[in-house]
GUKOLPA-999797 format. One line per 3 residues: number of its first residue (from 1); their letters; for each residue x, y, z of C-alpha. Coordinates in pm, whole numbers, plus 50000, padded with zeros to 5 digits. Layout:
// residues N
NUM> A> X,Y,Z ~ ... $
//
This chain:
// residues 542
1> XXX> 48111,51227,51478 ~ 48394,51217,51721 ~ 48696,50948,51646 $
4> XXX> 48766,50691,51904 ~ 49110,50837,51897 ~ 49421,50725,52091 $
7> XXX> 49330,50550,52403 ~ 49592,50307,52602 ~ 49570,49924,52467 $
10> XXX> 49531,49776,52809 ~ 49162,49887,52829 ~ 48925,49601,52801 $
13> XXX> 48848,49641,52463 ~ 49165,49661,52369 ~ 49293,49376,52485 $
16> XXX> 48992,49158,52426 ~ 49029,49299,52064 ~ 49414,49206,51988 $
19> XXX> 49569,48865,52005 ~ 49927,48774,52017 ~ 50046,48469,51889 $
22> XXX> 50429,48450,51923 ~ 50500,48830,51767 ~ 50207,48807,51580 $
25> XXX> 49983,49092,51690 ~ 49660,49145,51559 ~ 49323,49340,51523 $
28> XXX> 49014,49096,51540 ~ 48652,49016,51699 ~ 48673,48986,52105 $
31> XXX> 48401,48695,52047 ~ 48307,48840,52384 ~ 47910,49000,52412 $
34> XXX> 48018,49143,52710 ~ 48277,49387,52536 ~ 48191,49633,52373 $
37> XXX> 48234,49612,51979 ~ 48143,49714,51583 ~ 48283,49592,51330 $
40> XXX> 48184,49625,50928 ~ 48237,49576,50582 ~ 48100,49608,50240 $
43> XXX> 48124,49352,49961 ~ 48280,49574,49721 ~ 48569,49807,49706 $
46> XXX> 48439,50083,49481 ~ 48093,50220,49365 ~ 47961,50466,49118 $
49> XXX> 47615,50674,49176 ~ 47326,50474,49126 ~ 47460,50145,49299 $
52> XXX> 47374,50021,49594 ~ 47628,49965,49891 ~ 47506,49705,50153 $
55> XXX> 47651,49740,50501 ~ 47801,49410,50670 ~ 47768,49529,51048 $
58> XXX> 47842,49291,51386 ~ 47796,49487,51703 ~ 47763,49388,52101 $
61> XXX> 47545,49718,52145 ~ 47196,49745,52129 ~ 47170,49998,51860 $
64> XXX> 47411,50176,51630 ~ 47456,50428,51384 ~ 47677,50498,51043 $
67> XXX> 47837,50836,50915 ~ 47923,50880,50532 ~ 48193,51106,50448 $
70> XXX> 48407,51230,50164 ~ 48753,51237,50318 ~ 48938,51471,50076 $
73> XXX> 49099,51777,50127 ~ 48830,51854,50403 ~ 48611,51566,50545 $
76> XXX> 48221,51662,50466 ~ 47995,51460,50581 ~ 47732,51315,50319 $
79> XXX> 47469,51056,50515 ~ 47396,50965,50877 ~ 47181,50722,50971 $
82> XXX> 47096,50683,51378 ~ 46941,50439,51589 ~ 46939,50140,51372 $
85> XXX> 46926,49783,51588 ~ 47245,49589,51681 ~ 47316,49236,51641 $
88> XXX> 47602,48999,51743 ~ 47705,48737,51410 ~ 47918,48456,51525 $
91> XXX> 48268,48535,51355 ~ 48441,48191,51169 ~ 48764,48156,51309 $
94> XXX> 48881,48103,50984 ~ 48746,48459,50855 ~ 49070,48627,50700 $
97> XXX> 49056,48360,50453 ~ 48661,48227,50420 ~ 48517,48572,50493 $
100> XXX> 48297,48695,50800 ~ 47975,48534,50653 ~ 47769,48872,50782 $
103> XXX> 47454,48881,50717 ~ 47326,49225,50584 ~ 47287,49531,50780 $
106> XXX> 47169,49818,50617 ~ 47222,49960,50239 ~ 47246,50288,50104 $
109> XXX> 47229,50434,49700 ~ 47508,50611,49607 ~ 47359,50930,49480 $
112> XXX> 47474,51129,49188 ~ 47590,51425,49349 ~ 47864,51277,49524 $
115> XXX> 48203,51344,49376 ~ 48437,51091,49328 ~ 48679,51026,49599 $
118> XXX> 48769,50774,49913 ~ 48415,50791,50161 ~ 48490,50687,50457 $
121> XXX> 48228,50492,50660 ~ 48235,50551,51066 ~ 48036,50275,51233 $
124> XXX> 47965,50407,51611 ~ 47808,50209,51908 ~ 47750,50268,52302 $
127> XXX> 47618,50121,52604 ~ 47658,50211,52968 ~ 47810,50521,52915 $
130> XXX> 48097,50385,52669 ~ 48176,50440,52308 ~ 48325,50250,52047 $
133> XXX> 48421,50356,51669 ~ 48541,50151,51371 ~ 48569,50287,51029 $
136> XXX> 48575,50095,50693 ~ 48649,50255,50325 ~ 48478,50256,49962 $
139> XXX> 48576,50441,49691 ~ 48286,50629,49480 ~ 48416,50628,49129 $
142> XXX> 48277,50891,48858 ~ 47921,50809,48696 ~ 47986,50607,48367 $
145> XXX> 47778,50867,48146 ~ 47973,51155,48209 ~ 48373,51268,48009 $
148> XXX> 48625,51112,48189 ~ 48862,51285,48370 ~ 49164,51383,48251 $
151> XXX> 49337,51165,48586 ~ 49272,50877,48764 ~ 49449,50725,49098 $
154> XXX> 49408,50412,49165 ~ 49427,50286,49519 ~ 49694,49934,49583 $
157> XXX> 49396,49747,49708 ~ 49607,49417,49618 ~ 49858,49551,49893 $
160> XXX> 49592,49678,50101 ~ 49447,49333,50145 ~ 49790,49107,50159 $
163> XXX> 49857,49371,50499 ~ 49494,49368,50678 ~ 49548,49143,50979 $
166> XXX> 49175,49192,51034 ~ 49088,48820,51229 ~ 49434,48669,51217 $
169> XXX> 49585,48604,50937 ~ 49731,48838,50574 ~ 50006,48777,50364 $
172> XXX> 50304,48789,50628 ~ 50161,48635,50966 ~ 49891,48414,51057 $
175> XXX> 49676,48148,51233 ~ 49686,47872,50943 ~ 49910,47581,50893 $
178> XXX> 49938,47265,51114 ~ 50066,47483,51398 ~ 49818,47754,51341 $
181> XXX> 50129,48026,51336 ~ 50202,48044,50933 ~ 50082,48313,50706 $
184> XXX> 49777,48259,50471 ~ 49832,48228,50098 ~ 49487,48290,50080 $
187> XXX> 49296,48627,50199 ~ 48915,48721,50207 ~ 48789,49036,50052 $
190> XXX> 48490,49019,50292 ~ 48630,49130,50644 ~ 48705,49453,50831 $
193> XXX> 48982,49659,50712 ~ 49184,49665,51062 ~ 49230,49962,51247 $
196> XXX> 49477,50230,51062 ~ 49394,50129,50783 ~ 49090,50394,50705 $
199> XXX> 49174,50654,50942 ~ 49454,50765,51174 ~ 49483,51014,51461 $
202> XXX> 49712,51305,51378 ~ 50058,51226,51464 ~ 50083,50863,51407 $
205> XXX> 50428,50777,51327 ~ 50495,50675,50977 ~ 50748,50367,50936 $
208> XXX> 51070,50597,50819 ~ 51188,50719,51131 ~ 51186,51142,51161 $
211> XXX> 51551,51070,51116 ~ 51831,50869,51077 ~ 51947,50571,51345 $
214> XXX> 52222,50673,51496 ~ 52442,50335,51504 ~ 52548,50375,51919 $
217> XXX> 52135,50359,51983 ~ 51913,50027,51979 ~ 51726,50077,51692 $
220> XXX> 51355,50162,51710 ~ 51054,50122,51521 ~ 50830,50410,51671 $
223> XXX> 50537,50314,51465 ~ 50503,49986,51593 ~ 50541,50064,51921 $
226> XXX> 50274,50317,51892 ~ 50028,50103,51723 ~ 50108,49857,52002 $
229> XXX> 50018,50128,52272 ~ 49709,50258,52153 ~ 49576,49928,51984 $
232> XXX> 49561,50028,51626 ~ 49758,49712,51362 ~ 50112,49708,51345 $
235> XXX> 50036,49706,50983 ~ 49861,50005,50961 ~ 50218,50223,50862 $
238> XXX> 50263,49974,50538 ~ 49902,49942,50377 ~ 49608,50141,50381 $
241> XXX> 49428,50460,50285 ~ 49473,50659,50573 ~ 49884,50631,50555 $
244> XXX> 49921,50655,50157 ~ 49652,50725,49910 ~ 49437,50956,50103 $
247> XXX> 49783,51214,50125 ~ 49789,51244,49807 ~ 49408,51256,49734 $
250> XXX> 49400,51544,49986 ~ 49646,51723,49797 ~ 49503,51718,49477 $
253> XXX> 49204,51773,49599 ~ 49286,52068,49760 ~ 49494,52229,49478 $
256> XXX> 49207,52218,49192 ~ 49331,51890,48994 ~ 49064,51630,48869 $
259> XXX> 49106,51330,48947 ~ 48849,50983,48907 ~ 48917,50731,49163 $
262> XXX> 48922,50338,49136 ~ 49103,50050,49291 ~ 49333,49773,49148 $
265> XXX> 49059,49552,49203 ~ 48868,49734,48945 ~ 49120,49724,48740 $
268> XXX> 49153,49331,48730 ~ 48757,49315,48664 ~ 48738,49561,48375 $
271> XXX> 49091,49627,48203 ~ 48947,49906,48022 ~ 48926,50083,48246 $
274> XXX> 49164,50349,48212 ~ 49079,50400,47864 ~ 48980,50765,47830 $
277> XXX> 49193,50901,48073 ~ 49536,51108,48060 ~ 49703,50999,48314 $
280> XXX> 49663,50705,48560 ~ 49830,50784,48888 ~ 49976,50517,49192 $
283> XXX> 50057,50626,49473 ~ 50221,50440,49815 ~ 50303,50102,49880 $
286> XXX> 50183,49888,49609 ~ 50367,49567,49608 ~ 50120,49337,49483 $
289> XXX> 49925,49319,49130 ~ 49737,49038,48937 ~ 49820,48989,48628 $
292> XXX> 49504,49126,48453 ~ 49611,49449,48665 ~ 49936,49483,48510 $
295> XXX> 49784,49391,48124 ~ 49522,49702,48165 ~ 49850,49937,48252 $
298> XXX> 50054,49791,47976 ~ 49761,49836,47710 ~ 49682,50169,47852 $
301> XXX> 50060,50295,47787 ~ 50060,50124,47426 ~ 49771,50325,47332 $
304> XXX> 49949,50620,47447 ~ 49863,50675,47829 ~ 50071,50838,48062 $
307> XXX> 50158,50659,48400 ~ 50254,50865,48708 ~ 50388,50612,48937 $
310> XXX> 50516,50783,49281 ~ 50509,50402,49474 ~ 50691,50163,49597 $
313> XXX> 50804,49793,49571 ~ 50665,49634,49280 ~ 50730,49233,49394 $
316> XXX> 50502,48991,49379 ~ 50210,48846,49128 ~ 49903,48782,49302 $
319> XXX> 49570,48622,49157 ~ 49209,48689,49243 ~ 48937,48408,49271 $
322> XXX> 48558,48463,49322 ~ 48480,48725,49129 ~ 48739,48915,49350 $
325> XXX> 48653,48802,49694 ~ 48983,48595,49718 ~ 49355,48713,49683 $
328> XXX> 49601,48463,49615 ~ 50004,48488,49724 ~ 50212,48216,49795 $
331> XXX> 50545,48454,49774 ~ 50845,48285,49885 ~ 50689,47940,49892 $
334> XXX> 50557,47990,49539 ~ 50643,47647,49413 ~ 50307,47561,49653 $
337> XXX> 50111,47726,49407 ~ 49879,47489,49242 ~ 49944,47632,48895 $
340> XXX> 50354,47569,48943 ~ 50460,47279,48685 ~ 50143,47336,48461 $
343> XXX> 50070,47546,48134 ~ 49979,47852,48379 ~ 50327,47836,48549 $
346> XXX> 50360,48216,48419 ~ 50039,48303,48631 ~ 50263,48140,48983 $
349> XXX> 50175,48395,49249 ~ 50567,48453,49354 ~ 50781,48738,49268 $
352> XXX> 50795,48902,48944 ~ 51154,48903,48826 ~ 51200,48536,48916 $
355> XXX> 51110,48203,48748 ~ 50879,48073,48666 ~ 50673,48439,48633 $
358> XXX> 51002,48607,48475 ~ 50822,48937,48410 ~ 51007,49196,48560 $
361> XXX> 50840,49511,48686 ~ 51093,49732,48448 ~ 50895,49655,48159 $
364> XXX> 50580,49805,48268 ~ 50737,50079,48530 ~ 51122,50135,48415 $
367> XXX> 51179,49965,48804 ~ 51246,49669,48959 ~ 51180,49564,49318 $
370> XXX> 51427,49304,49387 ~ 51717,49574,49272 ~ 51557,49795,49555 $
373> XXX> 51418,49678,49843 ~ 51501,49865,50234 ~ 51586,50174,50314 $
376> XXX> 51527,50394,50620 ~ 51378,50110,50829 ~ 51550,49973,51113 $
379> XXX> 51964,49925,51009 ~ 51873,49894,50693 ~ 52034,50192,50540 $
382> XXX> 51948,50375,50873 ~ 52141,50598,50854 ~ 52059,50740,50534 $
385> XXX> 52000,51101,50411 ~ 51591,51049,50332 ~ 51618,51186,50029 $
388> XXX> 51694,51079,49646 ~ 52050,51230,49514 ~ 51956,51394,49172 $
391> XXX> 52208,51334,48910 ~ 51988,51549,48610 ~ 51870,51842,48734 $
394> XXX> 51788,51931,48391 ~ 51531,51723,48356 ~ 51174,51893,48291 $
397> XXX> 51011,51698,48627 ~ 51278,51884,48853 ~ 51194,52254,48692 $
400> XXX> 51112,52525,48951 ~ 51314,52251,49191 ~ 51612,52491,49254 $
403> XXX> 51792,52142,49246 ~ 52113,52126,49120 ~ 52346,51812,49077 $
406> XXX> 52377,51611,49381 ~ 52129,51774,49579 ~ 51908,51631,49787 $
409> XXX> 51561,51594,49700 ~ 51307,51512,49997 ~ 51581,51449,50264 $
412> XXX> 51382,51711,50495 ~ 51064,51522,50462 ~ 51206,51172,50438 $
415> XXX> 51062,51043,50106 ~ 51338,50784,50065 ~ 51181,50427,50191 $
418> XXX> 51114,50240,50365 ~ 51084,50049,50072 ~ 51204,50134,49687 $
421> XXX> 51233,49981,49351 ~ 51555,50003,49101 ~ 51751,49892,48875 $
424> XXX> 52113,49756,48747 ~ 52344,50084,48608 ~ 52650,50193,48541 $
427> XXX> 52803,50499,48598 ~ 52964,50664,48276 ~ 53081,51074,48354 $
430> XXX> 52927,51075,48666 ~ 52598,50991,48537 ~ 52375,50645,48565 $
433> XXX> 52281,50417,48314 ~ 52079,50126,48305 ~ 52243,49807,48215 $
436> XXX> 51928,49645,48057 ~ 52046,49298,48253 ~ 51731,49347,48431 $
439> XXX> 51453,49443,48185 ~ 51521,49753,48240 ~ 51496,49935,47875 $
442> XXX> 51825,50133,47737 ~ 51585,50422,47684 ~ 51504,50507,48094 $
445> XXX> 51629,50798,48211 ~ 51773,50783,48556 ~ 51712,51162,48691 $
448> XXX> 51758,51029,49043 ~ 51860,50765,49294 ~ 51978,50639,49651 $
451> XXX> 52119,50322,49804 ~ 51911,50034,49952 ~ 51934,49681,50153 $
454> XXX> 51837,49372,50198 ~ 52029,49300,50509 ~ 51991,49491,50824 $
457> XXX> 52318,49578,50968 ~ 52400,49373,51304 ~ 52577,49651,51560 $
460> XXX> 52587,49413,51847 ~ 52394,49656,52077 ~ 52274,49456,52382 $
463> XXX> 51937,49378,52345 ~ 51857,49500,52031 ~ 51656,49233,51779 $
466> XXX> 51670,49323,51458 ~ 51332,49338,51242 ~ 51458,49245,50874 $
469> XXX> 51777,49046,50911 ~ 51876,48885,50639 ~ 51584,48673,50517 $
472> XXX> 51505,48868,50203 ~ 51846,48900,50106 ~ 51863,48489,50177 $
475> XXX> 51574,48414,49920 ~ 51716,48648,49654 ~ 52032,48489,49675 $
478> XXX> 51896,48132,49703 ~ 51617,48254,49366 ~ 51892,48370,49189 $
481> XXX> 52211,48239,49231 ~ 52062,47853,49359 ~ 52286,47843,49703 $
484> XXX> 52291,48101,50048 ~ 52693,48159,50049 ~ 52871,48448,50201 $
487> XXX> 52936,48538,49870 ~ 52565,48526,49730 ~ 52447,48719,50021 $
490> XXX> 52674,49031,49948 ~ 52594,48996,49598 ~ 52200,48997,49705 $
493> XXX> 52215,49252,50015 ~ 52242,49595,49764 ~ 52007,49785,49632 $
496> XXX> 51877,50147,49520 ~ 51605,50342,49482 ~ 51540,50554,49142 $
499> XXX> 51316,50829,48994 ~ 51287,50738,48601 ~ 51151,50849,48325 $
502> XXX> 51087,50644,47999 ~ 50921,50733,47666 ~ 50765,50423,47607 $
505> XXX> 50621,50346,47247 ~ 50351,50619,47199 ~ 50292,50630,47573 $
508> XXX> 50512,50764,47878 ~ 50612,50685,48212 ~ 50730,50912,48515 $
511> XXX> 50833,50646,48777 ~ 50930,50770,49145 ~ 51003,50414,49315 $
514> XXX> 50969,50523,49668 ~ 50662,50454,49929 ~ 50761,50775,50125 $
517> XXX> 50700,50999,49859 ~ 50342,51102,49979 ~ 50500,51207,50324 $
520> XXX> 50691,51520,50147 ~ 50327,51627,50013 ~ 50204,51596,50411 $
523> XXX> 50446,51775,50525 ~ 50456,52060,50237 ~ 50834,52033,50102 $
526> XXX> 50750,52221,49782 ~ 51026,52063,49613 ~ 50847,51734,49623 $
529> XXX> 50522,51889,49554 ~ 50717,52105,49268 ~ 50869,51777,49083 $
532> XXX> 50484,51574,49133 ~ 50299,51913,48976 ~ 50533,51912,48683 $
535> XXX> 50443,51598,48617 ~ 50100,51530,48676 ~ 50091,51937,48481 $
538> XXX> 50297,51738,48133 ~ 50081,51377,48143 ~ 49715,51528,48182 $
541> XX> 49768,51803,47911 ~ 49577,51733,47600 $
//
């Protein structure tokens, strides 16, 4: 099947399909039967072979059809089904948060000889002569009877979900509140993913820049602009498959290694479910986690797992309701949380490193996210190499590197951002420590690092509108100091990024805080691909 593949957003469709609210853009249901639209989802994330995945399909055509396909290191298509009949569902206005409400459109069994991996499902429609696509995601996971194996990615649903703008609202902008313009705390599991999010046309800009701002230019954000042109989500370059996980899942899968595939979701409903694997492996942006999530990664190390974590910005706690079909977030306005003030004030959906949760991310990664943050995007360390600044080349990760001491590692492919996790260090010889102010344990070893933000630096370019500002450095400094002062803010605006490594108990931890770091694999810097083999090569060894 052919994509629907970049077409300009002032079509029809496209407009009828994205509404603006203030600079809220987003990917939604024209509510229109005279435009042409399909849309679908499946109640679950993940599957193994035997189960039974039931398609959630709203169309304006008459009849449609649905393509299966493994989307790893080639796509192969697994199932089509043609000429099945199309019908319009009413869509709640209130959907990112209560769910579509679909009623069924088709099922399929899962059979046993398909691998494990990311399938990608292509929903396709036409009438008069036009064509529409839409794509949605579910992960087949290996059957339960056969040896695990000896890896096992799984995929930041959690962040996935808080970024899918799918019908209005996620985690950052919305349609709720008394004004109908505030971000939901509450998202539905039973929507769309919105478009980007499952598949991209080649050459979609990522969100770091090809290279640095130059300070005499107004700053751009290329992948936002493009999304905006060809009416894919503005989101699509922080969340997502087709941006993160599926890079690496290509890779692996095209160099030979093994790998089982589940989602953080899974994780929350069965915590044991890394048990039997090597190695569990993140990948991308994965900035929010439940609880339970984090437990099954902590037990999984104690009983002497190995984590390979080459992601980004660990932050905030989130909680699912339903059996899974709800993510909770209340982030900066955490005191809202119901459970704040009660017994369950640890479970507060707000960052990690702050009160009342006070669990920083250190002690189950070696990183923390508030000690990172920006880097690459917009002025916020814009002008920035790309790359991490190794301090111990030494190290066994970085053999076969060719990196020496204060090289750059990733610079050409821009693996530094846009947003990175670290941590509180000294520098003793020329080497960094951590402090341990943060949670951060004596015993990580800092191979390599680079600076971050919280503020965005103000040029005074005419016309130029800067993107992060200071907000996030305002909230940190207002979290941890009490007061927003000229002095809290400077104390609250730096930041790094770091690639750790920590022998923890019996277990061990490779930690490469960076949401780029999939981009070097893309775009085949073999010292990136060198330093992820070494490791991946050391934690799935028997």
């Amino acid at each position: 099947m052919t994509t629907e593949g970049p077409c300009p957003a002032v079509t029809p469709r496209t407009r009828a399909r994205a509404r603006h609210i203030l600079d809220h853009y987003y990917i939604g249901p024209a509510r229109d039967a005279a435009v042409l639209e399909i849309w679908g989802y499946t109640p679950r994330m993940s599957y193994a072979p035997g189960d039974e995945v039931i398609l959630h399909v709203s169309t304006t055509a008459d009849r449609w059809s649905y393509e299966v396909g493994r989307d790893g290191a080639r796509y192969e298509p697994v199932l089509t089904v043609e000429n099945l009949p199309g019908q319009h569902h009413e869509t709640p206005a209130d959907c990112s948060v209560m769910g579509c409400g679909w009623p069924e459109s088709a099922r399929f069994i899962v059979p046993r000889d398909w691998r494990p991996g990311g399938y990608l499902i292509t929903f396709a429609a036409e009438r008069d002569g036009d064509r529409v696509e839409e794509h949605h995601l579910i992960m087949v996971r290996r059957a339960c009877d056969l040896p695990r194996a000896p890896y096992i990615l799984v995929c930041a649903t959690g962040t996935w979900l808080a970024y899918n703008c799918w019908g209005g609202s996620n985690h950052y902008e919305g349609i709720t509140g008394p004004e109908g313009n505030a971000f939901s705390p509450v998202l539905s599991t039973h929507r769309p993913w919105t478009r980007g999010f499952c598949k991209l046309p080649a050459g979609a800009p990522r969100a770091l820049p090809d290279r640095p701002q130059r300070p005499d230019e107004m700053v751009r954000y290329p992948y936002m602009e493009w999304a905006y042109a060809y009416g894919y989500s503005k989101k699509y370059a922080s969340a997502g498959w087709a941006s993160y996980e599926r890079l690496f899942a290509r890779w692996a899968d095209g160099i030979g290694y093994d790998l089982d595939f589940a989602t953080l979701h899974d994780l929350d409903a069965d915590p044991s479910l890394l048990a039997g694997h090597r190695c569990a492996i993140f990948v991308g942006h994965d900035e929010y986690w439940s609880a339970p999530m984090r437990d099954a990664v902590d037990a999984f190390v104690a009983a002497g797992g190995k984590v390979a974590r080459f992601a980004g910005n660990f932050l905030w706690q989130t909680r699912l309701e339903d059996e899974g079909r709800r993510q909770i977030c209340h982030k900066y306005l955490a005191g809202n949380d119901p459970l704040s003030g009660t017994d369950q004030a640890h479970l507060v959906t707000g960052a990690w490193e702050l009160e009342p949760v006070n669990r920083p991310g250190a002690l189950t990664f070696g990183v923390n996210a508030l000690q990172g943050i920006y880097a690459g995007l917009g002025r916020c360390a814009g002008g920035g190499s790309g790359g991490f600044t190794v301090y111990r080349p030494g190290h066994w990760a970085l053999a076969g590197t060719g990196l020496g001491y204060g090289d750059q590692l990733g610079a050409a492919s821009r693996i530094f951002g846009y947003e990175v996790d670290g941590l509180d260090y000294h520098v003793e010889d020329g080497l960094p420590f951590p402090t341990g102010t943060d949670g951060g344990s004596l015993d990580i070893t800092i191979l390599a690092m680079g600076l971050a933000t919280n503020i965005e630096t103000d040029n005074r370019i005419w016309g130029e509108t800067q993107y992060i500002g200071a907000s996030d450095a305002a909230f940190k400094a207002e979290s941890l100091y009490g007061e927003v002062t000229p002095d809290t803010l400077d104390a609250s605006a730096r930041g790094n990024g770091m690639i750790v490594h920590w022998s923890k108990g019996s277990g061990e931890i490779f930690t490469a805080a960076s949401c780029e770091w999939v981009a070097g694999l893309a775009r085949g810097d073999m010292q990136v691909a060198t330093v992820k083999r070494n490791v991946l090569d050391r934690f799935g060894a028997r």
